[in-house]
N, C-alpha and C positions, 0 to 999 in steps of 0.2 A: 817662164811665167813669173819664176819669181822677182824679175827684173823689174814687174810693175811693181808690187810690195816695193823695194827700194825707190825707184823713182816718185811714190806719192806719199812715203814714210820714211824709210830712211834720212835721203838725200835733204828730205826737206827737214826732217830732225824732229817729226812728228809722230812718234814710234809712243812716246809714254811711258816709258819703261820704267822709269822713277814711282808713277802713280799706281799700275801694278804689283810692283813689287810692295809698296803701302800697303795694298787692300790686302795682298797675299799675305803680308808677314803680322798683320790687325786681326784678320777676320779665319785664316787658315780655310780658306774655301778650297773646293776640290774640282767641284764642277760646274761649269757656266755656259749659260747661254749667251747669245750674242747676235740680236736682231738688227738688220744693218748694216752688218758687218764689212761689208765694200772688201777688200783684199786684206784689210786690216790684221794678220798672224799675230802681230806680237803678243796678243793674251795666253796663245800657248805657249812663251817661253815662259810663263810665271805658274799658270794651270794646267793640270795634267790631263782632264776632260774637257774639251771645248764644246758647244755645238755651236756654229755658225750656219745664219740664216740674213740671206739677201736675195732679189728678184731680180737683179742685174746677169745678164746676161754673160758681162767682163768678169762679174765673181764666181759663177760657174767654171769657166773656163780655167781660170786661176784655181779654185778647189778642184781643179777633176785630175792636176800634175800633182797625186798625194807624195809620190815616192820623194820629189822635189820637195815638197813641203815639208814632210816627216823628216828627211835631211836637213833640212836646215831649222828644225824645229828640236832634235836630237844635239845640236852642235849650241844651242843655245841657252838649252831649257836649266830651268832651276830647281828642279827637283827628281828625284829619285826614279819616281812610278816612270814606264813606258808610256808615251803621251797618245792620246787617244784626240782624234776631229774625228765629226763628221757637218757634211754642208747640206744644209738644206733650201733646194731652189726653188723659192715662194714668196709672195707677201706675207708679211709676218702678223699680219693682222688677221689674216683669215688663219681657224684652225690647225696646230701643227701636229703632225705623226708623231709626236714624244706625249710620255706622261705628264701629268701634270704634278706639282710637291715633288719635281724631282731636281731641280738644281740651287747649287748654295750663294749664286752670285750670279745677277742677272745687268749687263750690259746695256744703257741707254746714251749711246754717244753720237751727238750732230743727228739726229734721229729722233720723231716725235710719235707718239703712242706708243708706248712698248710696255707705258706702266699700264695702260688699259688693257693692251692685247694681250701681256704675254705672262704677269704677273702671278696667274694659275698655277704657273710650270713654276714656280720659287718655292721649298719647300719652305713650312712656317719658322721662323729665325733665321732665313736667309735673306740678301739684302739685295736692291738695286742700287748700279750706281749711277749716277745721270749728270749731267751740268746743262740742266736747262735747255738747249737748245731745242728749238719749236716747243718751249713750254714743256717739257718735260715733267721738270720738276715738281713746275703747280699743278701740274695734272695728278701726280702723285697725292699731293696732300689732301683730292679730293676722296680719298681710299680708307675709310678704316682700317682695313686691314694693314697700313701701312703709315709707319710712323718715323717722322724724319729722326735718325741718330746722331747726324755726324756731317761736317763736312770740311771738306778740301779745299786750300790754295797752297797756289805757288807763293814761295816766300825766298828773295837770295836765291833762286834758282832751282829748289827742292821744293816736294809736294808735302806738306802739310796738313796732318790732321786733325781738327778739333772736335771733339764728343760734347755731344749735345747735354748740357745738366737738366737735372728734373724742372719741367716746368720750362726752358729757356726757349723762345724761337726769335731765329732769324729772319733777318730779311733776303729771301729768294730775287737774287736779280732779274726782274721781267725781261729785259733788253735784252734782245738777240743779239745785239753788239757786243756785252758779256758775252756771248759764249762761241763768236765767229774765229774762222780762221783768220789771223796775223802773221803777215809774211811779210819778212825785209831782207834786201839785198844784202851779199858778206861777200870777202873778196874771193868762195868758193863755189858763192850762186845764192840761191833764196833760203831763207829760214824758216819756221813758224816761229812763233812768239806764244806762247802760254798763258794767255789769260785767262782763262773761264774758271770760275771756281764750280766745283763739284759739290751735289750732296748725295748723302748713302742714306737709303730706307730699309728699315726694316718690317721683314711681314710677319706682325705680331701674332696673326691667328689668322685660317681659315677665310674664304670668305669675304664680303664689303664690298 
């Protein structure tokens, strides 16, 4: 199984790992959630708690070979603690079996509602991260309790973070063409290409 992982990330060079290791080495989170997740691992080579949550039937399948996963999650990871998944198979909109105020980084990637459904489970000073795509982002700014920090681009090939100063807002790219997959042929097969910029919220309090 984890041949899919390479085939829809590796291969195609859409793993992220530069943009994790950001948030990792910024924010020092520990534990994250990850609605959407499709076969997606790479957050556990940077986070020591993961929980992943998708409805897909393929991501099942691919979390149910842990000993596989935790192998090649041990050969990679970037920190110390022994790394902890668990997957859960559901729509992530509807209520999940976990607490809520209990994770320090909460995952919104290629995936839309996650800042409505799932923002509960963020304990308060922890953050989402999103790049828009199905409107993500702006869905966020509809939230009190959540106030944009920060955000990300690629720059010369590295991910890039800018902090928000007091008072400052950006302009959120509505276009879902910001934040689509780009893929181009190389003489070892397809690429993705990077373009969506990211932004990170924080949930200032409680509640909204």
């Amino acid at each position: 199984m984890v041949d899919h992982y390479h085939r829809q990330y590796v291969d195609l060079r859409f793993e992220r790992s530069g943009l994790f290791e950001l948030i990792r080495e910024k924010y020092h989170s520990q534990e994250v959630l990850y609605p959407g997740c499709s076969v997606h691992i790479t957050p556990s080579f940077f986070f020591p708690h993961v929980v992943y949550v998708d409805q897909d039937p393929a991501a099942m399948a691919f979390f149910s070979n842990r000993d596989s996963l935790l192998g090649l999650i041990n050969r990679k990871r970037r920190y110390h603690r022994k790394p902890y998944i668990q997957f859960i198979f559901q729509d992530f909109t509807q209520p999940l079996p976990i607490p809520e105020n209990q994770f320090d980084l909460i995952l919104a990637l290629y995936t839309g509602g996650v800042s409505k459904a799932c923002r509960a489970y963020l304990k308060t000073g922890g953050i989402i991260l999103t790049n828009n795509h199905h409107s993500d982002a702006i869905e966020a700014t509809k939230y009190t309790d959540l106030t944009l920090i920060a955000n990300v681009q690629i720059r010369q090939g590295k991910y890039r973070l800018a902090d928000m100063e007091p008072g400052e807002k950006i302009r959120i790219h509505k276009q879902i063409g910001q934040s689509k997959r780009y893929l181009r042929q190389t003489s070892t097969g397809a690429e993705y290409i990077e373009k969506a910029c990211y932004y990170i919220f924080k949930r200032t309090r409680p509640g909204g």
